[in-house]
C-alpha positions as CSV (number, residue, x, y, z in Angstrom):
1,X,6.6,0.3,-2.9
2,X,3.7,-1.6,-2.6
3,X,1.2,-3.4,-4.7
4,X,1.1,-4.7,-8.3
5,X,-2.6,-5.0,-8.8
6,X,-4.1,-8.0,-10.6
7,X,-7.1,-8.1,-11.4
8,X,-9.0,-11.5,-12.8
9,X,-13.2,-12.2,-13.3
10,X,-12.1,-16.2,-11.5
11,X,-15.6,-16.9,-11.2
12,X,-18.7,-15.1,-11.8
13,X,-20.1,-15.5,-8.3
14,X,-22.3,-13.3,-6.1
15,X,-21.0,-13.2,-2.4
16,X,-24.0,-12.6,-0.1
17,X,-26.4,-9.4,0.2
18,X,-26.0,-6.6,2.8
19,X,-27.6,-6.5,6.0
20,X,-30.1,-4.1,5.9
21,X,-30.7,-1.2,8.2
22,X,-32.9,1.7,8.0
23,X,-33.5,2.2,4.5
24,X,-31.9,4.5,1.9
25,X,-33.6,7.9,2.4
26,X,-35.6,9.0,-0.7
27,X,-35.6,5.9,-3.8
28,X,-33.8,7.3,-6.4
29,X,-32.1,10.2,-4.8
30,X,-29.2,9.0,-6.0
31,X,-29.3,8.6,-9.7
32,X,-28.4,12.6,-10.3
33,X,-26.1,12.3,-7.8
34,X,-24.2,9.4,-9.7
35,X,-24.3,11.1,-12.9
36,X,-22.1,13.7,-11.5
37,X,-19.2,11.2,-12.0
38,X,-18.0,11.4,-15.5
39,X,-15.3,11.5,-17.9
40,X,-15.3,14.9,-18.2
41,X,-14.2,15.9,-14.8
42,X,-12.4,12.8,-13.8
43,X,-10.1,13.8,-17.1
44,X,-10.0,17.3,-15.6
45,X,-8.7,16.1,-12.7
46,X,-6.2,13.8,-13.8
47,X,-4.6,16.0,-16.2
48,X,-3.3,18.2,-13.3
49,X,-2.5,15.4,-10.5
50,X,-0.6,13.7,-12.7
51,X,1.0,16.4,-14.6
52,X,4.6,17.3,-14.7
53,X,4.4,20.4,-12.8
54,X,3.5,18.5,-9.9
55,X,6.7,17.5,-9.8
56,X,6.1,13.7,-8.9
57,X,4.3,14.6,-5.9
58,X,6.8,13.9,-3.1
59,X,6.5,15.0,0.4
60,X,8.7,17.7,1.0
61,X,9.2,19.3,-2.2
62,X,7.8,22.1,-4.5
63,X,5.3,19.3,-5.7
64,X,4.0,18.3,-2.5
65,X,3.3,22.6,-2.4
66,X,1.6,22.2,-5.4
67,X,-0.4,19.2,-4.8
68,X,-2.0,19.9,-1.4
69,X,-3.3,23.2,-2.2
70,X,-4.6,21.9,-5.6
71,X,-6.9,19.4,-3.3
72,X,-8.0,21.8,-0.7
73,X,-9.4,24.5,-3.4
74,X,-10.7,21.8,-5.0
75,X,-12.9,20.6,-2.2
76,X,-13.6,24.2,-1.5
77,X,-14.9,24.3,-5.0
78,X,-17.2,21.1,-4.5
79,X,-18.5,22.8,-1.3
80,X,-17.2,21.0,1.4
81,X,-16.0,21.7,4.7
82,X,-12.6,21.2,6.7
83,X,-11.7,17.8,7.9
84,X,-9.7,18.7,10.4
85,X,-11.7,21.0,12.7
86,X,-10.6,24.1,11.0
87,X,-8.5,23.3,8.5
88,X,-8.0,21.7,5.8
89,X,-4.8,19.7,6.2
90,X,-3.6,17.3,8.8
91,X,0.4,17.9,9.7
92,X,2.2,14.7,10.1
93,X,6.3,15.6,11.0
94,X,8.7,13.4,9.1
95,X,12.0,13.2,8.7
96,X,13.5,12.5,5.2
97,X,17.0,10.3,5.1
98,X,19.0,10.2,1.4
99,X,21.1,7.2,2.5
100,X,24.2,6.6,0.4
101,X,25.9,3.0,0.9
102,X,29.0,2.4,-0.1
103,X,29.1,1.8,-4.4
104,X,30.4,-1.9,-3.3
105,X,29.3,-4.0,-0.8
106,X,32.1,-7.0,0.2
107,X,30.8,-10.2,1.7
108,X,34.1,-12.3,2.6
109,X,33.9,-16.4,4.0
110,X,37.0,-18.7,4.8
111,X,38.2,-19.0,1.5
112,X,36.6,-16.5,-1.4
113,X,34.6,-12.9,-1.7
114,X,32.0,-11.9,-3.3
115,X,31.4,-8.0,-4.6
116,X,28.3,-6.5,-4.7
117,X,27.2,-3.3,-6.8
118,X,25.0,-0.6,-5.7
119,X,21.7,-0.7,-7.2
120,X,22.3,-3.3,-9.7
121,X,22.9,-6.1,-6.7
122,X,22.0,-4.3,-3.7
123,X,20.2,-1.6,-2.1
124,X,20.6,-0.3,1.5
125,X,19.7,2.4,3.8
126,X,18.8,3.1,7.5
127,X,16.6,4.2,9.7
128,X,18.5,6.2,12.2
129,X,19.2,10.0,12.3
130,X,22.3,10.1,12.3
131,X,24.9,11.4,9.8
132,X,26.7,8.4,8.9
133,X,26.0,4.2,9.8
134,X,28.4,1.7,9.3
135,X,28.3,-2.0,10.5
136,X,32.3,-4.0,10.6
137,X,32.6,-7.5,10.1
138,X,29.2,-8.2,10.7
139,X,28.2,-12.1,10.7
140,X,25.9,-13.2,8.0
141,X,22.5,-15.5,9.2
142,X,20.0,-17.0,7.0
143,X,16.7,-16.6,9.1
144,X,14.3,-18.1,6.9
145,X,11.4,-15.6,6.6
146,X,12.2,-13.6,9.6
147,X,8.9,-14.0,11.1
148,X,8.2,-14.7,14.7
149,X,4.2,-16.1,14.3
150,X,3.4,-18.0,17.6
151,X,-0.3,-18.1,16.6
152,X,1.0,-20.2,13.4
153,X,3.4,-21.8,16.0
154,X,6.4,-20.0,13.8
155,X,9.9,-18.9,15.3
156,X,12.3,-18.2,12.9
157,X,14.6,-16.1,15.5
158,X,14.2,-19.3,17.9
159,X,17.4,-19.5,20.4
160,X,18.7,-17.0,17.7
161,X,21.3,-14.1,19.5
162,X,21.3,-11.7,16.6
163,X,23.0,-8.9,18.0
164,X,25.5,-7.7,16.0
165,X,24.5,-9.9,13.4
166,X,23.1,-9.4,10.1
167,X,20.0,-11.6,9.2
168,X,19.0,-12.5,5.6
169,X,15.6,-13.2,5.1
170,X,12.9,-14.3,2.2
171,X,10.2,-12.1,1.2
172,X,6.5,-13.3,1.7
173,X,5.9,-15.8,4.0
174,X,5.8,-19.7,4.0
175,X,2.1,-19.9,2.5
176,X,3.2,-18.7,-1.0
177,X,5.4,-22.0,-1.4
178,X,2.9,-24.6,1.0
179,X,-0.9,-23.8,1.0
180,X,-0.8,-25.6,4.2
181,X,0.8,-23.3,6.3
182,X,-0.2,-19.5,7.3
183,X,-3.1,-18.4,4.8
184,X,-1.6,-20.4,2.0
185,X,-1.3,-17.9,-0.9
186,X,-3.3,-15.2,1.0
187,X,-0.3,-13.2,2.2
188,X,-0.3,-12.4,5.7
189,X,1.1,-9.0,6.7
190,X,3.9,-11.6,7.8
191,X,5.2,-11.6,4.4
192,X,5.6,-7.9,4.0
193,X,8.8,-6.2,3.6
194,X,8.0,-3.7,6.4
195,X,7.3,-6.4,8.8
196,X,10.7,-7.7,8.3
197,X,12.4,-4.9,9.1
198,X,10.4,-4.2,12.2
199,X,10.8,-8.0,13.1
200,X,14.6,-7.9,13.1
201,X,14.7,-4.6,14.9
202,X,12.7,-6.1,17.8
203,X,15.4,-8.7,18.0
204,X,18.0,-6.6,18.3
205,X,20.2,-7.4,14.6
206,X,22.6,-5.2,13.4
207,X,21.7,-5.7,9.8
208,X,19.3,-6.9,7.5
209,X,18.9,-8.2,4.2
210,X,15.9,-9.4,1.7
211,X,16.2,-11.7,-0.9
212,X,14.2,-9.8,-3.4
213,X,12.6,-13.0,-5.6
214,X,10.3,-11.2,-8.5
215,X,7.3,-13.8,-7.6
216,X,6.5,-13.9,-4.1
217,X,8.0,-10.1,-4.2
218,X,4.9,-9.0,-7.0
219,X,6.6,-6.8,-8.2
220,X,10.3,-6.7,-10.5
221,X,14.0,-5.7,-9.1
222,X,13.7,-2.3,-10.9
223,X,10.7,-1.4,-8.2
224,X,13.0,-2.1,-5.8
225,X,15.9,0.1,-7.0
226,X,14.0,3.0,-8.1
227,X,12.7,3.3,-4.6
228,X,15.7,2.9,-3.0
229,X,17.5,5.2,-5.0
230,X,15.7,8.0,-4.0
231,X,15.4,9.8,-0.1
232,X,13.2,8.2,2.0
233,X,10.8,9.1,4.9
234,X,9.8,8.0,8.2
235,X,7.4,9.2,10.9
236,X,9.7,11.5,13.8
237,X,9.9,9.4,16.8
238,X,11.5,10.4,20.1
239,X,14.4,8.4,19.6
240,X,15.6,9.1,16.5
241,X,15.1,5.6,15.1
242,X,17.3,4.1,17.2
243,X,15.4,1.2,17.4
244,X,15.9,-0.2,14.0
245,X,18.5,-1.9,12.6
246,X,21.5,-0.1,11.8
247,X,22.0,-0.9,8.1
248,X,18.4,-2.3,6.1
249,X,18.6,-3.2,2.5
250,X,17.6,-6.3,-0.5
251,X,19.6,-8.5,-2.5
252,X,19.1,-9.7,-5.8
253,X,18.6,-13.5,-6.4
254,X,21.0,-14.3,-8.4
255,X,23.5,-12.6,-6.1
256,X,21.8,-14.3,-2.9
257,X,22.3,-17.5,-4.6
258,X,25.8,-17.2,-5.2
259,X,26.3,-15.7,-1.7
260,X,25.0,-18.9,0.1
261,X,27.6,-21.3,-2.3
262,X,30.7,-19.2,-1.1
263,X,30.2,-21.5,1.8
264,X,29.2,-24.5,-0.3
265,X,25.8,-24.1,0.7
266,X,22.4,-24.3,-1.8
267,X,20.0,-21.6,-1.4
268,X,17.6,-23.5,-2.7
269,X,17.8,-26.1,-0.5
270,X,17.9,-24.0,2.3
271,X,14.7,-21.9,1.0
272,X,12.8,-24.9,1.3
273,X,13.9,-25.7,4.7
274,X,13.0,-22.6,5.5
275,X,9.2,-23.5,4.2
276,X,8.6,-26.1,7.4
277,X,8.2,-25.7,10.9
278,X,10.8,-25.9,13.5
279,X,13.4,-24.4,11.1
280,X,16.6,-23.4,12.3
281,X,19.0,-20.6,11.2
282,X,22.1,-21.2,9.6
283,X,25.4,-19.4,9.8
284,X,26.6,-18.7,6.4
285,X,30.3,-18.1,7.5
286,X,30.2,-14.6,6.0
287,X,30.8,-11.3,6.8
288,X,30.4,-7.5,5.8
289,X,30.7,-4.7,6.2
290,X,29.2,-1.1,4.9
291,X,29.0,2.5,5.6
292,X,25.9,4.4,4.4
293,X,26.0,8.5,4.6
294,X,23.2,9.8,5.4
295,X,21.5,13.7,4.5
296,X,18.7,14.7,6.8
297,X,16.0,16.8,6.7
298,X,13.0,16.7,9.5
299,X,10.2,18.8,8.5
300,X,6.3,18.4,8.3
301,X,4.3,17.2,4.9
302,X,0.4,17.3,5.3
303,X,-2.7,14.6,5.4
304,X,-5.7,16.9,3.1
305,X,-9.0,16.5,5.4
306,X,-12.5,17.5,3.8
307,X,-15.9,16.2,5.2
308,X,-19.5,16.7,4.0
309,X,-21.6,16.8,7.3
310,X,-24.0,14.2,8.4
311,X,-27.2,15.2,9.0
312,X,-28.5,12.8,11.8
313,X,-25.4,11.5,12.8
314,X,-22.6,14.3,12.3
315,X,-20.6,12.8,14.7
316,X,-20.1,9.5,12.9
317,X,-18.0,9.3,10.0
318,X,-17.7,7.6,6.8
319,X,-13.8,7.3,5.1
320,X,-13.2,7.9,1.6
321,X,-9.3,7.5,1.4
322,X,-6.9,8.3,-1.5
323,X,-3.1,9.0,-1.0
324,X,-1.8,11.5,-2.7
325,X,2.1,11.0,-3.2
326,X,4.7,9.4,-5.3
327,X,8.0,9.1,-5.9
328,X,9.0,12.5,-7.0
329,X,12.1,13.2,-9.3
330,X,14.7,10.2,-9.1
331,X,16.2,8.4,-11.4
332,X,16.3,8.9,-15.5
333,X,14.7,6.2,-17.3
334,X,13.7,6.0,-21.1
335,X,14.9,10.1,-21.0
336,X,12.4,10.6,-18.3
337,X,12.9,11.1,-14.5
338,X,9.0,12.5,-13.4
339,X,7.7,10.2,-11.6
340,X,4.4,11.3,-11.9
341,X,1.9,8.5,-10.8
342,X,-0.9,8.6,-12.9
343,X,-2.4,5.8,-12.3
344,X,-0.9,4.9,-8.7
345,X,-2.9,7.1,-7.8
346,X,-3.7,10.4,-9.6
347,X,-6.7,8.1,-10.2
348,X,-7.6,7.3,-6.7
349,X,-7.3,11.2,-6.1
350,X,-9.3,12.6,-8.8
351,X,-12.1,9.5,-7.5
352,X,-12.0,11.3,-4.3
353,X,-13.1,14.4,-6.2
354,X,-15.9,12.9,-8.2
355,X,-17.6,10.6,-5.1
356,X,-17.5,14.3,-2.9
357,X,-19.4,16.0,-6.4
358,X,-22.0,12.9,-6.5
359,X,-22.6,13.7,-2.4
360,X,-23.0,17.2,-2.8
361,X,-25.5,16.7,-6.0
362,X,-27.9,14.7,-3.3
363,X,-31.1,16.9,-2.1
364,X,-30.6,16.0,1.1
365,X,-26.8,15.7,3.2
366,X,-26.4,12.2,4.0
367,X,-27.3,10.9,7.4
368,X,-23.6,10.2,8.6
369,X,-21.0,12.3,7.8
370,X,-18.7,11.5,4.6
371,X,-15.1,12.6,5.4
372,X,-12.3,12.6,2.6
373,X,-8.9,11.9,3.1
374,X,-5.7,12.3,1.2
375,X,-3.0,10.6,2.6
376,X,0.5,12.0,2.5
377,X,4.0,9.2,2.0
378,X,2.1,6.0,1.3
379,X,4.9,5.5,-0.9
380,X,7.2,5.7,2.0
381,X,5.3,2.8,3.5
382,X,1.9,4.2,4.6
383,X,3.1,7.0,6.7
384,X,0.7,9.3,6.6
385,X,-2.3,7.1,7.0
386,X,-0.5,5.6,10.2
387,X,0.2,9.1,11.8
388,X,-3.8,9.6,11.1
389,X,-5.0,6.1,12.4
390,X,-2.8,7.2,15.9
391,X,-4.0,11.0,15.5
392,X,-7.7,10.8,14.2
393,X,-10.0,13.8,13.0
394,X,-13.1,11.2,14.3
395,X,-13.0,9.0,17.3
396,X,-11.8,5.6,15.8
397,X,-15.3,4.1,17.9
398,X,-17.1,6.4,15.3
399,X,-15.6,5.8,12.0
400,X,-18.0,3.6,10.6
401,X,-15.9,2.5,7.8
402,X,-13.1,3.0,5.5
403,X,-13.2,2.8,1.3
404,X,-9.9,3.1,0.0
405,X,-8.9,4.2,-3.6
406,X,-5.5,2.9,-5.0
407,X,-4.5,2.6,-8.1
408,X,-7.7,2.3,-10.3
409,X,-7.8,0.5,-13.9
410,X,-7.6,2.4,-17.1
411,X,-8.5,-0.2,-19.7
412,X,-12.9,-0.2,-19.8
413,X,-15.4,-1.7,-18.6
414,X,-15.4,-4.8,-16.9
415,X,-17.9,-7.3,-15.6
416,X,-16.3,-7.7,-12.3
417,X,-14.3,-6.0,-9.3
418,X,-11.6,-7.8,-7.3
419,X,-12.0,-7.3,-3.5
420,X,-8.4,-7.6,-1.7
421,X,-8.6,-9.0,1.4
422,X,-11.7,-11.2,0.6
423,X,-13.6,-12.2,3.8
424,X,-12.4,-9.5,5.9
425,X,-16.0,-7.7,6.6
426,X,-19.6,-6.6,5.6
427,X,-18.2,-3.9,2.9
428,X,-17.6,-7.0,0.5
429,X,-21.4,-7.5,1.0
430,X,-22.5,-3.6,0.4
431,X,-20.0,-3.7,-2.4
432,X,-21.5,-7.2,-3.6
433,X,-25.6,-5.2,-3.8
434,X,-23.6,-2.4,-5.5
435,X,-21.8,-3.9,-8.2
436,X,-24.8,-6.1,-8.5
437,X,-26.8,-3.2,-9.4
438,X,-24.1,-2.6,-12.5
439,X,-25.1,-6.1,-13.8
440,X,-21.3,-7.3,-12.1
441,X,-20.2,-9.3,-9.7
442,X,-17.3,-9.0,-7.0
443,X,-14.6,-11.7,-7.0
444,X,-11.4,-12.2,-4.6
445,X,-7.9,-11.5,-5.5
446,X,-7.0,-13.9,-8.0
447,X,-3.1,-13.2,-6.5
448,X,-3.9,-13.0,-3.6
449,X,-0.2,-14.3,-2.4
450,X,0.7,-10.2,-3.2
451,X,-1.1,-9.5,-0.1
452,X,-2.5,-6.2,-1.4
453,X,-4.7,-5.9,1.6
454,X,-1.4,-5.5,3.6
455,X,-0.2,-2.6,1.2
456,X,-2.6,0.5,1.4
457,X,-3.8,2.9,3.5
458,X,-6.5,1.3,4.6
459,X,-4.6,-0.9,6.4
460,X,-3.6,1.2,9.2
461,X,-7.2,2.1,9.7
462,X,-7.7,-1.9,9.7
463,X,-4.9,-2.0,12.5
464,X,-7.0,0.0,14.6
465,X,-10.2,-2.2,13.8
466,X,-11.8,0.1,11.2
467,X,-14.0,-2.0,8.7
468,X,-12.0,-1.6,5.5
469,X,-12.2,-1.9,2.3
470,X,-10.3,-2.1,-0.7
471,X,-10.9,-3.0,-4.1
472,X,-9.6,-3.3,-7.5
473,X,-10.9,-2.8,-10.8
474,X,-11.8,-6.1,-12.5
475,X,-10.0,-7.0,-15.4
476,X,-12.5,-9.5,-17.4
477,X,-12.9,-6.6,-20.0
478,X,-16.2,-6.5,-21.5
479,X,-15.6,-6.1,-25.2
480,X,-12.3,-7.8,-25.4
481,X,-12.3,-10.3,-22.8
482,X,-10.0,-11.6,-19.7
483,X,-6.6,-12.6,-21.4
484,X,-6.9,-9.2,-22.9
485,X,-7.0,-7.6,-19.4
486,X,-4.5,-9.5,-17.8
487,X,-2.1,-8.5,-20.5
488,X,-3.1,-5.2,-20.1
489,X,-2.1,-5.5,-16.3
490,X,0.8,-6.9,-17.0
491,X,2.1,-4.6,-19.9
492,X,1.5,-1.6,-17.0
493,X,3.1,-4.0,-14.3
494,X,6.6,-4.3,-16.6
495,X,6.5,-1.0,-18.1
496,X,5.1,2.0,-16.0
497,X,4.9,0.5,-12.2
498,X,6.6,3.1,-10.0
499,X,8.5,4.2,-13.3
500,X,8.2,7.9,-15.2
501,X,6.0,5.9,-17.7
502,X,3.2,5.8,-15.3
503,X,2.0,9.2,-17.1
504,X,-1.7,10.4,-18.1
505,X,-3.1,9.6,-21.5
506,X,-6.0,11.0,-22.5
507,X,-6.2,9.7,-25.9
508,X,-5.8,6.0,-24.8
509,X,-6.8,5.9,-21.6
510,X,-10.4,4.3,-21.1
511,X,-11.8,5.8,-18.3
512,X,-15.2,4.2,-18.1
513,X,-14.2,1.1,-16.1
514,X,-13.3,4.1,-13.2
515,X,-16.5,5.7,-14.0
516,X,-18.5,2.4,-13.1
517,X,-15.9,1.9,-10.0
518,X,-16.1,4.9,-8.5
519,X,-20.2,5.0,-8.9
520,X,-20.4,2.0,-7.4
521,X,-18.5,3.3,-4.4
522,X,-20.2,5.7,-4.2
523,X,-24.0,4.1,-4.2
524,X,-22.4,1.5,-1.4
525,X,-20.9,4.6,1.0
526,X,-24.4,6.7,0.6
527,X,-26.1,3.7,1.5
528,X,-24.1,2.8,4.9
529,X,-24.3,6.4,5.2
530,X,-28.3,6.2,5.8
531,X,-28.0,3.5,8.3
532,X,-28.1,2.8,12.1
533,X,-26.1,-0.1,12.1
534,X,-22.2,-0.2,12.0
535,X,-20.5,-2.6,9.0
536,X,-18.9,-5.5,10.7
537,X,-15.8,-7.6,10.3
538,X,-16.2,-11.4,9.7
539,X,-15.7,-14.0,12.1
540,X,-12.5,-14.9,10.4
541,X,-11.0,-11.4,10.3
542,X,-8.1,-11.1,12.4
543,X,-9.1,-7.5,13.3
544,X,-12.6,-8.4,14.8
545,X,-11.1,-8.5,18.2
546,X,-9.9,-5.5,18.0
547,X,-12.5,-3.8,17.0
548,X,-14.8,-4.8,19.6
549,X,-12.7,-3.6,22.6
550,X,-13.1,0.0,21.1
């Protein structure tokens, strides 16, 4: 699970112009090329990524079959070459864990116990390959956050011994509650459930458990359940996922609440202790205990590679990324249980598609080479894009940049485009000349406590100080206005996130908001493409240093 995607026109504001390098090769090249992105295709495209005999599109099933071989004929069919020397797909070994908890979990104090119920009050599952997990009796800790920050001078695990222990933690991070600490209500990758789990790991806990709080969350308790529901999958690693905690899992709030007063304790009291520095754990006085049965099943699923050659500078590359999973076939929900992902991210997918047939229209090859990427288990917490950023088809000193494509809107024409992540690099200000070009401007996140920088693929290229981008379609619709396209985010949000409702719909889908998207994405990649200079990140971007050590 990983992004609800707001979108807002907060201020019609134009963030700075491009540096300019060498100059765009042949004025108006382009304009044929951009035509080639169009309703007709894009609808072509989306009618079979997002159709039911895809099967959901999960790694390691019939769909995931289906799905990767549908991509690579279709770059054949555009004309473009293998991404990954010779072929055409990228294999990134997995293993796949169906944990099963336990239908009740039991948390007992001094003097009362409290029941919990699979899926409608918790969700758990591990990390470790083995057959069967159980932790006994195991202490219960409120940890605040769970974060260990020392350049925001935060230690929740300070003189903590958690071994043996299981933590309970908040989701997000301080910031969302007091703008004064972290990035204030630009979530740090601190705030990410992923983080958590990794965090507690590293100090050695036995369990964990998230308070799952809709807000800070962005996204509802059903997100949460339907993903945890179904099998899950993690990169292979050497020691079987030993490392982790042995037992990982949320709460609901309501239960969490009513946890914390079995020892006459308010967790609302203790949330915002939690919010200031120097906090200390507390000892909630309760234990568990839970066995999870696990089934297994190690196996490869596949990254799809295809790259349009540079023609001065072949050996530096361009990323246009898309992942093309979801959930599969899991749980039944208004008679359906396809999970077929139209929108998160058939449409990212069938973008990828559409900016290769507007290169391939150009006279001339661009300069650098334009490489296309569809990433495998984003879903499963951007697996496949992190097994590339470790295993790359371009040295990472050569990637120039990084446009991602995630979940793209469906409801017209708009006269903005959010960028996540605001500040983070020079894309904003190609993306800025772009859009400007459209008669639109680019805005930041207008909830940008969601952290959807933190919660694409992109990010792992980021990691690895690739200058990446990632945007959203805007949402101050141009015949019917911003309230109107906030509801409209928010009917999809409730409705069809990461649910069998997120299905195609030609007949009410308005796909012209994509087509101006995707176009502009396009007209910003061909013109870094023509370039000698590299796109940099911003003073203020946390991954500058790390880019300039490559």
């Amino acid at each position: 699970m990983k992004k609800i995607i707001l979108f807002s026109s907060c201020a019609l504001l134009f963030f700075g112009s491009c540096k300019q390098g060498a100059k765009s090769e042949g004025a108006g090249a382009d304009s044929l090329a951009k035509k080639a992105i169009n309703d007709s295709s894009l609808t072509q495209y989306l009618s079979v990524i997002a159709a039911d005999s895809l099967e959901g599109r999960k790694p390691f099933t019939n769909g995931e079959t289906k799905t990767i071989n549908y991509l690579k004929t279709q770059f054949e069919k555009l004309g473009l070459e293998p991404g990954n020397g010779n072929s055409f797909f990228q294999e990134v070994p997995m293993v796949e864990i169906k944990s099963v908890p336990e239908d009740k979990m039991v948390l007992t104090g001094k003097t009362a116990s409290l029941t919990l119920n699979y899926l409608t009050d918790f969700v758990a599952g591990t990390r470790r390959v083995q057959n069967e997990v159980s932790i006994s009796n195991s202490p219960l800790v409120f940890a605040g956050y769970g974060i260990v920050a020392p350049e925001y001078g935060w230690n929740d695990y300070a003189n903590l011994d958690v071994k043996g222990k299981t933590v309970v933690v908040l989701i997000n991070d301080p910031g969302f509650a007091d703008s004064t600490l972290f990035k204030g209500k630009n979530m740090t990758y601190y705030g990410r459930w992923t983080y958590k789990f990794e965090e507690a790991a590293r100090q050695g806990a036995t369990g964990i458990i998230i308070v799952h709080d809709t807000e800070p969350a962005a996204y509802p308790w059903t997100v949460v359940r339907s993903g945890w529901s179904k099998s899950k999958l993690t990169l292979q690693s050497e020691d079987n996922g030993m490392n982790r905690a042995v037992v990982e899992g949320w709460i609901t709030l309501d239960k969490a609440k009513a946890l914390f007063a079995m020892d006459g304790k308010s967790f609302d009291q203790l949330a915002l202790s939690a919010r200031k520095k120097g906090f200390k754990a507390v000892d909630l006085n309760i234990t568990t205990s839970l066995k999870v049965k696990n089934t297994i099943k190690k196996s490869v699923t596949y990254n799809v590679l295809a790259k349009i050659p540079g023609d001065k500078r072949k050996d530096e590359a361009i990323i246009y990324s898309a992942h093309w999973d979801h959930l599969g076939v899991g749980e039944k929900i208004q008679g359906d249980s396809i999970y077929n992902g139209a929108v998160d991210n058939a449409t990212g997918v069938a973008a990828l598609f559409e900016i290769a047939s507007a290169f391939k229209k150009l006279p001339k090859a661009p300069g650098r080479t334009i490489l296309f990427i569809s990433y495998t288990a984003e879903e499963q917490g951007l697996l496949g894009s992190e097994f590339y950023a470790k295993h790359p088809a371009f040295p990472l000193a050569k990637t120039v940049a990084n446009i991602n494509m995630d979940m793209m809107g469906i409801a017209g024409k708009t006269k903005d485009i959010v960028v996540y992540g605001f500040g983070q690099s020079e894309l904003e200000d190609y993306a800025a000349e772009s859009a400007k070009k459209q008669g639109r401007v680019i805005v930041p996140d207008p909830v940008p406590s969601s952290g959807l920088y933190y919660r694409s693929d992109h990010f792992n290229l980021a990691k690895v100080g690739v200058p990446s981008l990632f945007t959203g379609s805007g949402v101050d619709n141009i015949k019917n206005g911003r309230a109107w396209g906030l509801n409209q985010v928010a009917d999809f949000t409730k409705f069809r996130y990461h649910s069998p409702q997120d299905n195609f719909d030609a007949k009410t889908w308005d796909l012209s908001g994509i087509i101006e998207d995707v176009r502009m994405l396009f007209d910003m990649g061909y013109r870094i493409s023509n370039e000698d200079s590299f796109p940099k990140w911003k003073e203020e971007s946390e991954f500058k240093a790390i880019r300039e050590k490559k």
